[in-house]
Kinemage of the C-alpha trace (Angstrom):
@kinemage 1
@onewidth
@group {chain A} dominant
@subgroup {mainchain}
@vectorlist {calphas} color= white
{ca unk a 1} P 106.759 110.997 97.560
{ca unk a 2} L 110.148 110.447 99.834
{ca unk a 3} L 113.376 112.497 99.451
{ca unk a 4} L 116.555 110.473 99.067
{ca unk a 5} L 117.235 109.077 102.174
{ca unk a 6} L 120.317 110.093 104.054
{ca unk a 7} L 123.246 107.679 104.592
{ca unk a 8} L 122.976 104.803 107.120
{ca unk a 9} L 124.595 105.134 110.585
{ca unk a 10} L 127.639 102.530 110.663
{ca unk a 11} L 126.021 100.360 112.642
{ca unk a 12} L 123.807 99.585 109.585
{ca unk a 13} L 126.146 100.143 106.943
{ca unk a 14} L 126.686 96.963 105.909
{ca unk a 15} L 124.920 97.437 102.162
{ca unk a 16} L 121.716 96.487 103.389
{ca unk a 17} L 120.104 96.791 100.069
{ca unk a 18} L 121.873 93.506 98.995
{ca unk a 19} L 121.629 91.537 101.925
{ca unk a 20} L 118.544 89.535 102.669
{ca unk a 21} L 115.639 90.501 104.686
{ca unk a 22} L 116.412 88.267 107.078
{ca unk a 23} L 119.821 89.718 108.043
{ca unk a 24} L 117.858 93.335 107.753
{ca unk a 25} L 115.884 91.977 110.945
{ca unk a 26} L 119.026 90.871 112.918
{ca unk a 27} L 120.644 94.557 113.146
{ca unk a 28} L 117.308 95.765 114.009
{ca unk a 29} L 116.904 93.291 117.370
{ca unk a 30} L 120.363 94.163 117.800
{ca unk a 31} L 119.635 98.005 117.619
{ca unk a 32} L 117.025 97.031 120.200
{ca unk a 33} L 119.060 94.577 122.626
{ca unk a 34} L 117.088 91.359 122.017
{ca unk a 35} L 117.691 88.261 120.711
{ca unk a 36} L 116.245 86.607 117.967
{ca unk a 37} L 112.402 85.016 117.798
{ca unk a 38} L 112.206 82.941 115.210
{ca unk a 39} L 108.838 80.524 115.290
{ca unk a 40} L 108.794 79.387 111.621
{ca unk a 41} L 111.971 79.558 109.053
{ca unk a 42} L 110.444 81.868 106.567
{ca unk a 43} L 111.518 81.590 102.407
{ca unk a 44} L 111.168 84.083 99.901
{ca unk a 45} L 110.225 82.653 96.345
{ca unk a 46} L 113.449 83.155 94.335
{ca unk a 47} L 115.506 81.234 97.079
{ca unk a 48} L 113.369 78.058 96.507
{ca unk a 49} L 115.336 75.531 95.259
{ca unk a 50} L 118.897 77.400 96.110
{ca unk a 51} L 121.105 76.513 99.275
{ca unk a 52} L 120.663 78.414 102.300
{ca unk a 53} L 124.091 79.980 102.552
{ca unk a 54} L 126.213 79.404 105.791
{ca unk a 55} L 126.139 82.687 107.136
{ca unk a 56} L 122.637 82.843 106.880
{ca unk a 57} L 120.866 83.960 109.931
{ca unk a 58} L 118.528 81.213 109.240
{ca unk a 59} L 120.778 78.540 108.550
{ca unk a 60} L 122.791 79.847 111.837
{ca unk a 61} L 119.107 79.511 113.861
{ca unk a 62} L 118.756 76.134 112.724
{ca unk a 63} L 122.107 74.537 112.950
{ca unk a 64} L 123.646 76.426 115.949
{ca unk a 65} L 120.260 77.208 118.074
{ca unk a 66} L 117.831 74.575 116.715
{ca unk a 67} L 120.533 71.598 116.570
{ca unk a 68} L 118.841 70.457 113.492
{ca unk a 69} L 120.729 68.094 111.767
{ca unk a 70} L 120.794 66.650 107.912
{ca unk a 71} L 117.222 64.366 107.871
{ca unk a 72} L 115.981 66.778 110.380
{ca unk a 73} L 112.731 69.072 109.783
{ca unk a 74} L 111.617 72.703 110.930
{ca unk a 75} L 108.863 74.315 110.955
{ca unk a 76} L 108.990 76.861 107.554
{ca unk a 77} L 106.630 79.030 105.061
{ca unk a 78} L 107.064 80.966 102.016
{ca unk a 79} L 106.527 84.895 102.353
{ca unk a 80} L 103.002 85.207 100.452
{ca unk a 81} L 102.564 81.332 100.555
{ca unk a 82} L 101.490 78.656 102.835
{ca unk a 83} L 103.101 76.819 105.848
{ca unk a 84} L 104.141 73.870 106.583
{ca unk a 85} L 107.593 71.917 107.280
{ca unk a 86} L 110.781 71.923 105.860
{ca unk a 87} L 113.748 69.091 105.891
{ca unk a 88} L 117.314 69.212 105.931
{ca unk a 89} L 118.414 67.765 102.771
{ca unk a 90} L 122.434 68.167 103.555
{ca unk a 91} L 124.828 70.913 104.824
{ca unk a 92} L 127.547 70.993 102.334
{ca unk a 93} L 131.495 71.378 102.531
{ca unk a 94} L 131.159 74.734 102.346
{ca unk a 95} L 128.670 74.933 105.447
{ca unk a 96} L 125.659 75.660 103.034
{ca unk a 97} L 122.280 73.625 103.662
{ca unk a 98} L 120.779 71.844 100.861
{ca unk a 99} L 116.602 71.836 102.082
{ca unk a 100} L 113.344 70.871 100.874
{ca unk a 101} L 110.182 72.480 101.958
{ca unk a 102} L 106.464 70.301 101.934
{ca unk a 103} L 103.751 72.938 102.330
{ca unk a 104} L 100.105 72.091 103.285
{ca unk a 105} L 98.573 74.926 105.114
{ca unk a 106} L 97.441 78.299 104.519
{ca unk a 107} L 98.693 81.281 106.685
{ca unk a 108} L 96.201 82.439 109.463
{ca unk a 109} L 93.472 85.193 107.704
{ca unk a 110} L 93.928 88.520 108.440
{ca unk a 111} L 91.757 90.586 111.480
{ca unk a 112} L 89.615 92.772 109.349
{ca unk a 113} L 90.776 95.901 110.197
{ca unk a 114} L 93.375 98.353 108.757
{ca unk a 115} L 95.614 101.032 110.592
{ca unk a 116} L 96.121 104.015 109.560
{ca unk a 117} L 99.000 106.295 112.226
{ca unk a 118} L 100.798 109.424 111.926
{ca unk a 119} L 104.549 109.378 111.208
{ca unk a 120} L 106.053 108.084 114.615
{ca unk a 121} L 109.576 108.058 115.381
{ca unk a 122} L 111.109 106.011 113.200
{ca unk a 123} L 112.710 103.860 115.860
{ca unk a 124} L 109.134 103.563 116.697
{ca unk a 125} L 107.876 102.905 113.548
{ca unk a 126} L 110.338 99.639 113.690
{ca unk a 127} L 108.365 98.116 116.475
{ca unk a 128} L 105.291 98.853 115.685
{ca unk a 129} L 105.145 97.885 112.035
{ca unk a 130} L 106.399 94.898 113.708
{ca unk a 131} L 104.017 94.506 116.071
{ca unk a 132} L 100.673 95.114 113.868
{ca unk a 133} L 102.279 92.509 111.924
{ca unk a 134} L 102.484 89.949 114.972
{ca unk a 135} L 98.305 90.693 115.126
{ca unk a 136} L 97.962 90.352 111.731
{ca unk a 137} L 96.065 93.162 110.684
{ca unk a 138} L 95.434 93.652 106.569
{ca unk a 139} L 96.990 96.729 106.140
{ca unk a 140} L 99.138 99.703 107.650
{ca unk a 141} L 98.916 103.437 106.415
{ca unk a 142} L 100.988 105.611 107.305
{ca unk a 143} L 100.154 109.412 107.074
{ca unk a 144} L 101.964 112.859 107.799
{ca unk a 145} L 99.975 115.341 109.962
{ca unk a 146} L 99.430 119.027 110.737
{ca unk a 147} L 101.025 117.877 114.021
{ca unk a 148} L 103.666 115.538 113.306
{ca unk a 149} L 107.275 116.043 113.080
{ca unk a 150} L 107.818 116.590 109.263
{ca unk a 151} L 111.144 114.843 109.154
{ca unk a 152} L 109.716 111.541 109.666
{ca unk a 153} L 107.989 111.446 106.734
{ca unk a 154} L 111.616 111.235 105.276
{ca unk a 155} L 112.721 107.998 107.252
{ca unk a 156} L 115.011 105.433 105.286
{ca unk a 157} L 113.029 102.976 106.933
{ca unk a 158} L 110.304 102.568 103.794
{ca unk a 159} L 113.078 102.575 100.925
{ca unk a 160} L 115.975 100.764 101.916
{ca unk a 161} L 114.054 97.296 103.400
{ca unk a 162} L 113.897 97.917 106.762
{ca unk a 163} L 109.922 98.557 106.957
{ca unk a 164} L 109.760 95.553 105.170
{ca unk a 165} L 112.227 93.421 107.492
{ca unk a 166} L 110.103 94.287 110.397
{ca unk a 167} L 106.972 93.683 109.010
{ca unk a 168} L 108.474 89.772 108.080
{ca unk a 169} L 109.919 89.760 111.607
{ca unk a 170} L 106.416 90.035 113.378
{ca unk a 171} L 104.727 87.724 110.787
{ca unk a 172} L 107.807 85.033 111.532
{ca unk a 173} L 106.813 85.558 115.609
{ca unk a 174} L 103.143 84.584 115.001
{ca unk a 175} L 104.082 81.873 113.018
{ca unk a 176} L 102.428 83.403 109.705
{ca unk a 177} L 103.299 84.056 106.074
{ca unk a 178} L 101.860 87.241 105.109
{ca unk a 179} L 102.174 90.526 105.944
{ca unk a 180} L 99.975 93.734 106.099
{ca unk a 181} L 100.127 95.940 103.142
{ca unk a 182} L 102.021 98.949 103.451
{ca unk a 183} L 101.391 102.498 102.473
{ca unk a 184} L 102.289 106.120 102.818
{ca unk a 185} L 100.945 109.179 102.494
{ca unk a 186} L 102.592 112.790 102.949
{ca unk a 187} L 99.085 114.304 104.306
{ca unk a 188} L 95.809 113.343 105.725
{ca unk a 189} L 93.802 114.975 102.886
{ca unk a 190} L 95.207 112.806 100.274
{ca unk a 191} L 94.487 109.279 102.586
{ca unk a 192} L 91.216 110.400 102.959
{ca unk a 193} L 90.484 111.993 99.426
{ca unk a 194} L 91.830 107.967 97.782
{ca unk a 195} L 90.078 106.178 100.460
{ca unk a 196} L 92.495 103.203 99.851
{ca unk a 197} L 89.739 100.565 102.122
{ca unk a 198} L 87.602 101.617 99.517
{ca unk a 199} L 89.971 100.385 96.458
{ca unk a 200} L 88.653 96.834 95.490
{ca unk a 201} L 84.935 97.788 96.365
{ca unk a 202} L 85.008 94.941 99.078
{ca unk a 203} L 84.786 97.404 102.560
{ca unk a 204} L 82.031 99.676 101.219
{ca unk a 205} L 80.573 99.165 104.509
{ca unk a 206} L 83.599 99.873 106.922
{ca unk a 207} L 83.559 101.429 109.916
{ca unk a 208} L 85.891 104.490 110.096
{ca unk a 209} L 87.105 105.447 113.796
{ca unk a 210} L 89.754 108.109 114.362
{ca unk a 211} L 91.216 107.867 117.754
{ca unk a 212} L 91.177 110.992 119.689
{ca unk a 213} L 91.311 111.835 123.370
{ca unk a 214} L 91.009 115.719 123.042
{ca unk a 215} L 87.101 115.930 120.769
{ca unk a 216} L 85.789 112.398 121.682
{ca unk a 217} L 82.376 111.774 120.135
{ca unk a 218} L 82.421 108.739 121.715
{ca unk a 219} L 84.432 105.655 123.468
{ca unk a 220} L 85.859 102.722 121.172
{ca unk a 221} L 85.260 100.778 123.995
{ca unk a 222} L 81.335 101.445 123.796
{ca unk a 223} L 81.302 100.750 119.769
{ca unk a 224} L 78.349 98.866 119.093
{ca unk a 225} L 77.808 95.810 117.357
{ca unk a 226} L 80.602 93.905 115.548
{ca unk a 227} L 81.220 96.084 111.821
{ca unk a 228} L 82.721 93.728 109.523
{ca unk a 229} L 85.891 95.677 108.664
{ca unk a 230} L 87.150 98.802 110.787
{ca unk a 231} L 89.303 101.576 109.596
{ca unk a 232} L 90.743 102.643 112.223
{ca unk a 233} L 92.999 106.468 112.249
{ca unk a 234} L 95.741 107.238 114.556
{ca unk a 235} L 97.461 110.766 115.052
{ca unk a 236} L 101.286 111.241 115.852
{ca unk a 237} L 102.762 112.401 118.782
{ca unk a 238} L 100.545 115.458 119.291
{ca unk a 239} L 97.534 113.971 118.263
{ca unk a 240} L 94.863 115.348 115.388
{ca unk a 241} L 94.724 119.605 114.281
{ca unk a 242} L 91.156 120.544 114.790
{ca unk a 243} L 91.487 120.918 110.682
{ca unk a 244} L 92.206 117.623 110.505
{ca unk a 245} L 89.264 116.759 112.845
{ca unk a 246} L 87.144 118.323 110.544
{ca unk a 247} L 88.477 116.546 107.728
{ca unk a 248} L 87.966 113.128 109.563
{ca unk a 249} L 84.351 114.272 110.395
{ca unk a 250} L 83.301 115.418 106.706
{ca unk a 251} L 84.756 111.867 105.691
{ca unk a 252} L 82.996 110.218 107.862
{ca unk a 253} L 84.821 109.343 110.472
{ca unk a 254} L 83.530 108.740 114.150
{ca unk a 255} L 86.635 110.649 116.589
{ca unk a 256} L 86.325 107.683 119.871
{ca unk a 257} L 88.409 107.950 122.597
{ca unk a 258} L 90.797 105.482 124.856
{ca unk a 259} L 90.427 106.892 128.089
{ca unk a 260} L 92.112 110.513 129.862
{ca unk a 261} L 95.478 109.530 129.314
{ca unk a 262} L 97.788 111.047 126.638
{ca unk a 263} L 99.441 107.900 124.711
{ca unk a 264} L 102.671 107.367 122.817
{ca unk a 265} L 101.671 106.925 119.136
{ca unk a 266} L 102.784 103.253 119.128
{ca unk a 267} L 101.004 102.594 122.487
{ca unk a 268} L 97.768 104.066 120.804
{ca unk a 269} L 97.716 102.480 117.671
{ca unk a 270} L 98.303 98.636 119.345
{ca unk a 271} L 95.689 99.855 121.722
{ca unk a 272} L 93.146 100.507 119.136
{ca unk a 273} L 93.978 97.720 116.884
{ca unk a 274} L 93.466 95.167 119.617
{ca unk a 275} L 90.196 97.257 119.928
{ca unk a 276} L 89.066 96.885 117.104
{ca unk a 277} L 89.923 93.531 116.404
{ca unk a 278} L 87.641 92.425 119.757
{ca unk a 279} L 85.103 94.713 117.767
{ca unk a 280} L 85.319 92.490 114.801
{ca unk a 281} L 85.099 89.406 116.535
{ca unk a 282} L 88.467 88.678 116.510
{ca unk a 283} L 89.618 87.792 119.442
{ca unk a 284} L 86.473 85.432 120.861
């Protein structure tokens, strides 16, 4: 589906593909000048039962910005899993920390709603895969368009772990577990003609918005009563092709607008997730 990605700039060469996510999500708040929001210490499967190595970004949180100390506990969760807390067993001579995790609670449940955008930027893409995570919507599509810049469909960003770094980074800020599923698709016609909401025969009944400013049928604001589960279709940059209006339309897609004003593609697919997810109930 992808070409071989290029090389990384040297500020990311660092092998990323065999470090963990968690240093993955350090270079990219350091690519963006912040610091570090960590609300829960977040585990992948296979490093249950292993020590948390010393230069760790998480055992660097908890020892150097927590001040947690061996007997101590944080708050923790396994990607996929549940939450709950986690206790310093022992840091070892070689600055390693020995931990033990007791897990009693499930993850938040996911707003019913799945966003689909054009190919943004991918610095873009970084922040707001990150931030759909953070509102815990089910799923992310991503989807090349008539209008979009063609060379983002190529971005490194889905094969070399970055996508999925920044999807864990928002889930760690909202103190969850999970994280949307993520797809892509080089054109619109192909989304459409799989109709991926449509795969386990559960949303049968969704509601399927495409945002659009230019051919409103409608406001999203004015969307009537609450639909169980919304689909909801953002353009890129330059918004939808009238042939891909048409497609939309023939698929059954209502085209709703956000107003007059001409939005950045992130800015317009937060805005209609949030949207939709006061639609669904969500947010009351």
């Amino acid at each position: 589906m992808f070409r071989k990605p290029p090389s990384l700039p040297v500020k990311a060469r660092y092998t990323i593909l065999s470090q963990s996510w968690i240093k993955v999500i350090v270079e990219i708040l350091r690519e963006d000048g912040n610091r570090l929001k960590v609300n829960i210490i977040l585990f992948e499967g296979h490093e249950l039962g292993k020590p948390l190595p010393r230069r760790d970004e998480r055992a660097v949180h908890l020892l150097k910005v927590l001040h947690k100390r061996e007997g101590d506990r944080f708050d923790a969760g396994v990607l996929g899993g549940n939450l709950g807390t986690g206790r310093i067993a022992k840091v070892n001579g070689d600055g390693s920390i020995t931990f033990s995790l007791e897990l009693y609670a499930s993850p938040p449940s996911r707003s019913p709603v799945r966003m689909a955008v054009g190919f943004p930027r991918p610095i873009q893409l970084r922040r707001l895969l990150r931030d759909l995570a953070n509102l815990g919507v089910e799923a992310v599509d991503l989807i090349g368009t008539d209008l979009g810049e063609k060379s983002y469909r190529d971005t490194a960003l889905l094969l070399d772990g970055r996508a999925k770094a920044a999807l864990i980074e928002g889930a760690v800020q909202a103190r969850d577990t999970a994280i949307p599923r993520l797809s892509a698709y080089p054109f619109l016609h192909q989304w459409l003609e799989k109709r991926p909401w449509d795969a386990d025969g559960l949303h049968l009944d969704a509601c399927l918005i495409a945002a659009d400013n230019v051919r409103p049928q409608g406001s999203l604001s004015l969307l009537g009563p609450a639909p169980p589960y919304i689909v909801a279709a953002v353009g890129s940059e330059r918004g939808w092709s009238d042939r891909e209006r048409d497609l939309l339309e023939h698929a059954g897609f209502r085209r709703l607008s956000m107003g007059t004003r001409a939005l950045r593609t992130e800015t317009a697919c937060i805005a209609a997730a949030i949207l939709a997810m006061e639609k669904t109930g969500e947010l009351r």
